[in-house]
PAFIVO-820286 format. One line per field, with one value per residue (C-alpha): residue in one letter; x, y, z. Coordinates in Angstrom, 2 decimals. Example, Ala and Ser with C-alpha at 12.3 -4.5 7.8 and 13.67 -1.06 7.14 Angstrom:
BEGIN
voba c(a,s)
u c(12.30,13.67)
v c(-4.50,-1.06)
w c(7.80,7.14)
end
This chain:
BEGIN
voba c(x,x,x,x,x,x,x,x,x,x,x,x,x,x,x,x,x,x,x,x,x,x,x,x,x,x,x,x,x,x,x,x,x,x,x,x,x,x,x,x,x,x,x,x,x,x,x,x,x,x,x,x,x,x,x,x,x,x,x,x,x,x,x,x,x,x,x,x,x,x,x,x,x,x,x,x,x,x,x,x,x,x,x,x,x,x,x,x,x,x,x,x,x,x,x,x,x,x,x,x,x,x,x,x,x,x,x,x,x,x,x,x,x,x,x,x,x,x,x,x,x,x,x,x,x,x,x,x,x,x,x,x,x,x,x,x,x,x,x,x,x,x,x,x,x,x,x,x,x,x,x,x,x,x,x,x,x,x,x,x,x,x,x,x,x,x,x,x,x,x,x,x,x,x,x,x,x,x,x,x,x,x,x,x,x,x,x,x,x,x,x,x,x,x,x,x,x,x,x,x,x,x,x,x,x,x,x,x,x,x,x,x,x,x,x,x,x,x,x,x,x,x,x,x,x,x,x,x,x,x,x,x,x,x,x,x,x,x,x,x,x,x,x,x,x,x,x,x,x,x,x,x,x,x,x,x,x,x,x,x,x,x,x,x,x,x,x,x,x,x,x,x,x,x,x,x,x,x,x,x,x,x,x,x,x,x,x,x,x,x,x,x,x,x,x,x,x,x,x,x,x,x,x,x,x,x,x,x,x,x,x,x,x,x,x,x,x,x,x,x,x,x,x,x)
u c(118.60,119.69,119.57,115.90,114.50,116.02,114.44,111.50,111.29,112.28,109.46,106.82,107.88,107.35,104.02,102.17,103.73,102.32,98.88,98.57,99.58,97.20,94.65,95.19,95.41,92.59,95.16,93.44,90.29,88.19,84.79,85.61,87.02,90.80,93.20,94.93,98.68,99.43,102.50,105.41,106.31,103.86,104.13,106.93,108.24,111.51,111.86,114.72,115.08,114.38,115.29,119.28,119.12,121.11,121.01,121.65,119.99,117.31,114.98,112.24,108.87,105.82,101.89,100.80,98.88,96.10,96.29,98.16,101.91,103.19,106.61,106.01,109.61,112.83,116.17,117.51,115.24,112.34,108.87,106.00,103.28,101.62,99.49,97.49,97.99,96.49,98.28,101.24,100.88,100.34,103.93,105.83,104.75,105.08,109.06,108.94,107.36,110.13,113.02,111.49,110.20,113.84,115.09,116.45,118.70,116.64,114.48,112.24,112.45,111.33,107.94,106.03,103.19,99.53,97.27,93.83,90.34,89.06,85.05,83.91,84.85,86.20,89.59,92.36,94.93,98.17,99.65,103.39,106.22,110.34,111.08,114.79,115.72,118.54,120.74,121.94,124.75,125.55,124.61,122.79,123.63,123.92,120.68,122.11,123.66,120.73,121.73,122.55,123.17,123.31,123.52,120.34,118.71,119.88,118.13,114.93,114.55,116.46,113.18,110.85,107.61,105.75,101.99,99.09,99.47,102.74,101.70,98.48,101.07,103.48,106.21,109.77,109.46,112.49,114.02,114.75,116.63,120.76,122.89,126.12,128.85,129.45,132.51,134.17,134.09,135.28,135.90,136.40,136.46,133.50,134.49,131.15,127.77,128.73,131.47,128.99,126.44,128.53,130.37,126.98,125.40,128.48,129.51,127.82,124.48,125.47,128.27,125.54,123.98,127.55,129.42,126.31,126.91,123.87,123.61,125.18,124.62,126.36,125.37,122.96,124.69,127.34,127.29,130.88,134.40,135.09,132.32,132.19,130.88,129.70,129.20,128.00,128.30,131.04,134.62,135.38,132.70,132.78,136.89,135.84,133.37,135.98,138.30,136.33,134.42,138.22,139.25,136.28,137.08,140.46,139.51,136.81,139.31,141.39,138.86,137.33,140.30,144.48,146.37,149.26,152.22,153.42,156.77,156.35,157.23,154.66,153.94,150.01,149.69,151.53,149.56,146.11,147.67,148.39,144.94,143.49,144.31,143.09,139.75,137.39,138.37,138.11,141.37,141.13,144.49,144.48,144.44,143.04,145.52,148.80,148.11,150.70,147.92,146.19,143.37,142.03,138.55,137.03,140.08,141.33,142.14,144.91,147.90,147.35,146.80,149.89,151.99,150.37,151.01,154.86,155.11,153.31,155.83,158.65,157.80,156.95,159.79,157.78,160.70,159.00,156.68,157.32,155.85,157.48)
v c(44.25,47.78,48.37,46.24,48.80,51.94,50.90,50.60,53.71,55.24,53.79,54.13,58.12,58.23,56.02,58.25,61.10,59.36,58.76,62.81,63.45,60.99,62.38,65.95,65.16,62.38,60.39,57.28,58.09,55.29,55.11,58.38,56.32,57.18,54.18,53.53,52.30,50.93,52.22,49.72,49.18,46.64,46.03,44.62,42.41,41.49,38.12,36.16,32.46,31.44,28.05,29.40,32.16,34.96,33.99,37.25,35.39,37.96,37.94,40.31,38.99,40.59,40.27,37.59,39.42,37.82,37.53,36.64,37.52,39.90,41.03,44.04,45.38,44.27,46.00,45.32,46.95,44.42,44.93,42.69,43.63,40.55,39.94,42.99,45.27,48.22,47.17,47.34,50.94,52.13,50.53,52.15,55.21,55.13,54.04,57.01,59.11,58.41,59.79,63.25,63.75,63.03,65.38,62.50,61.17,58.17,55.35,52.95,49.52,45.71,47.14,43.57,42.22,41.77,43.88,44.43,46.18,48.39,46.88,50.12,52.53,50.03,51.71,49.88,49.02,47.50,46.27,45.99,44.96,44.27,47.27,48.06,51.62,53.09,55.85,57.42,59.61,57.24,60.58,58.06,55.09,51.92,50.69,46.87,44.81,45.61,49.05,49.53,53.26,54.83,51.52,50.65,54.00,53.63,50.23,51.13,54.24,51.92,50.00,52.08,53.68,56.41,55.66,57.61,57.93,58.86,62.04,62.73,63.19,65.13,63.24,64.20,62.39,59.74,61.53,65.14,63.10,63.70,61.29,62.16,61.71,64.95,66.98,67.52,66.00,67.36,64.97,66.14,63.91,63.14,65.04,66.30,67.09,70.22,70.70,69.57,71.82,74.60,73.53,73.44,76.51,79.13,76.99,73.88,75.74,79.06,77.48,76.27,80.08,81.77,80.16,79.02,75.20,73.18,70.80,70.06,67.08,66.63,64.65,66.14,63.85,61.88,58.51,57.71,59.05,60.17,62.46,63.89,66.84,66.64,68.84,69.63,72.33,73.93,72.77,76.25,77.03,73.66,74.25,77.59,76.07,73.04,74.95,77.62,74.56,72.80,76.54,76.08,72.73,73.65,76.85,74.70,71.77,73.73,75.22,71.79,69.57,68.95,68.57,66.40,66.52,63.94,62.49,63.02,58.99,57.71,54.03,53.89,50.51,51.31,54.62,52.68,50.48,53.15,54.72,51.54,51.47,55.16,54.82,57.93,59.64,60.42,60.68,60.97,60.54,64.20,64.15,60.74,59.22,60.58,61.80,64.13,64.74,63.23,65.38,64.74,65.85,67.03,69.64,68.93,65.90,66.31,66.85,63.43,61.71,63.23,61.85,58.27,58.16,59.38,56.59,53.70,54.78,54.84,51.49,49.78,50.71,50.89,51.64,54.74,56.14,58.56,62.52,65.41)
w c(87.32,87.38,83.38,83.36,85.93,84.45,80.82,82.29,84.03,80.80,78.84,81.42,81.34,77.64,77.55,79.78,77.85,74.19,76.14,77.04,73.09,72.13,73.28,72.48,69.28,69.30,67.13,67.64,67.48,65.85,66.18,68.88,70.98,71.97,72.32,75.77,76.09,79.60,80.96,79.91,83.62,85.31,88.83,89.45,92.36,94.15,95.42,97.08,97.38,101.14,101.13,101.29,104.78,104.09,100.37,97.58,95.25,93.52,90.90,89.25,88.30,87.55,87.08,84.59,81.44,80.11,76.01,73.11,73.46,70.48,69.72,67.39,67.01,68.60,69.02,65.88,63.38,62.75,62.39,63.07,60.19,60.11,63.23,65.04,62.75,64.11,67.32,65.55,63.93,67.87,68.59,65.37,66.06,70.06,69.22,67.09,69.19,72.40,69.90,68.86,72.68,73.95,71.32,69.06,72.37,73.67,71.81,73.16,71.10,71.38,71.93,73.36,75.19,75.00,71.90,73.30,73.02,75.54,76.42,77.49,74.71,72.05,71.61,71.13,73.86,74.37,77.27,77.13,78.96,78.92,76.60,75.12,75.09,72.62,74.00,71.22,72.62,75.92,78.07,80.49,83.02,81.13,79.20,79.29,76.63,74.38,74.47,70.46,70.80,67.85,65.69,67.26,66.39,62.62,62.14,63.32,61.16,58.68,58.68,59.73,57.16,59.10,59.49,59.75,63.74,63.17,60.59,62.81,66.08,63.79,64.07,62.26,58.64,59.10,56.20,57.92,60.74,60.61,61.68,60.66,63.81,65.57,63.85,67.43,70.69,74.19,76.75,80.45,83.82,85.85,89.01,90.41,89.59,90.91,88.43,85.48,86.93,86.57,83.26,81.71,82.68,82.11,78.69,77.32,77.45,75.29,72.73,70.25,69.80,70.86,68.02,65.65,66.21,64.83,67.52,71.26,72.84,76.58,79.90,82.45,85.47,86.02,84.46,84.48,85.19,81.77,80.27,76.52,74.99,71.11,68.53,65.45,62.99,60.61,61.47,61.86,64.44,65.66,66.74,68.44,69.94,71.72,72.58,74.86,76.33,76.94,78.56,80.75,81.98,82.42,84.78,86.36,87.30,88.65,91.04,92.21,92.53,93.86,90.85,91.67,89.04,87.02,85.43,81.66,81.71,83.41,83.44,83.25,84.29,87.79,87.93,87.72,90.21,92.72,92.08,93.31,96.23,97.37,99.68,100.05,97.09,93.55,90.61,87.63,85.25,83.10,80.13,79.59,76.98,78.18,81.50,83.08,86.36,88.77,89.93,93.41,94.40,97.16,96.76,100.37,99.96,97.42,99.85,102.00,98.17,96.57,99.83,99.73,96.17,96.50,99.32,97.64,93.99,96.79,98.52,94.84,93.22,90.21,86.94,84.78,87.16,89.87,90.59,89.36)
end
């Protein structure tokens, strides 16, 4: 339910975003009148089952639209060009138009729902619903299974011809977009937005100009416990560039969280174990693969943690893993 909401919220942003453009531009101006997209997000409703009291059973529904139902792309690249077809130029280039907006990060896909004509002005209009959105870098909260990341993002532009509303709005030409994987990637724990907060405005913010990277993608919250950095550019620059970010995290761990030691043999499968069981906390094993940490946050915590882990490792007698 979560991922269905969030897509929508996503493409609703970016619909009322391609309307204003629109009609700067007077893209779709025909006959001078200017076409109207309905923000992808109808009103929606919650409802739960009340024939089962204290049931948890929800679902989303929403208001029934009048019409002929069109798919006029989905998620995996195709293109409907044979029914509405200046519908279907309005949905091409509105997918288009969501990845240059979001700086080539986010795309908005499986563009569906009703094609339409305005009575009062004659301008076409589309009234959609259940959209996908691609997150290219995974710098967001989960999208749902449809989520094709940066697979997703290749097979639409894999497919995709730019129109006339597409060249009228000024779109990027498909062929001056880059999608080569970054050259390096920084990954650094999830501890607090915060931490991130920080971390972005003393480093991830001034490494592209600093060290002349061509591009630097990173998350603006926290969507997970293990976060990454990537970057583009010359290996050279690229490797200055990782290891003053991985300095940064370093100083700024050690500033927001308990680092508790270690045995150079640790058993990771006990460690997670232990982890487990901590309430009212966050730890995160540093560094990820072959962690010789656990870092507590909030920072005053990390005492109490370090002597409930040395207790549960003592009452477990778990072979391979103890503290240093």
């Amino acid at each position: 339910m979560e991922p269905f909401c969030r897509n929508s919220a996503v493409a609703r942003h970016y619909a009322k975003c391609f309307r204003q453009r629109s009609t700067e531009s007077n893209s779709f101006g025909m006959a001078g009148a200017v076409c109207s997209v309905r923000p992808l997000s109808l009103e929606d409703y919650l409802y739960q089952l009340q024939d089962e009291p204290g049931s948890t059973q929800v679902f989303i529904g929403e208001l029934h639209m009048k019409g002929d139902f069109v798919k006029f792309n989905n998620n995996g690249g195709s293109v409907n060009k044979a029914e509405h077809r200046a519908h279907c130029e309005i949905a091409q280039a509105f997918s288009h138009f969501t990845f240059d907006e979001s700086h080539r990060e986010l795309l908005v896909v499986d563009i569906q729902g009703v094609p339409a004509v305005d009575e009062k002005t004659g301008g076409i209009k589309l009234h959609l619903t259940d959209p996908q959105v691609h997150c290219r870098y995974g710098n967001y909260e989960s999208f749902g299974d449809g989520d094709l990341k940066e697979d997703g993002v290749r097979k639409f532009f894999g497919t995709h011809v730019c129109n006339r509303l597409c060249r009228k709005m000024k779109l990027r030409p498909v062929s001056e977009y880059d999608f080569i994987p970054p050259k390096a990637v920084v990954q650094f724990p999830g501890v607090s937005e915060a931490f991130l907060w920080t971390l972005t405005a003393e480093t991830l913010k001034t490494v592209r100009a600093k060290y002349g990277l061509a591009e630097v993608v990173f998350p603006n919250s926290i969507i997970g416990p293990l976060l990454e950095a990537k970057l583009w550019g010359r290996t050279r620059d690229t490797s200055r560039a990782k290891e003053a970010i991985e300095q940064s995290v370093e100083r700024l761990l050690k500033e927001h969280c308990y680092w508790v030691p270690l045995s150079i043999h640790v058993d990771q499968v006990a460690l997670k174990n232990c982890l487990a069981k901590l309430d009212g906390v966050q730890t995160f094993p540093w560094p990820g693969m072959w962690p010789r940490y656990v870092l507590v946050h909030p920072l005053k915590a990390g005492p109490e943690v370090e002597q409930t882990l040395q207790n549960q490792i003592s009452s477990s007698d778990l072979d391979g893993f103890q503290l240093v």
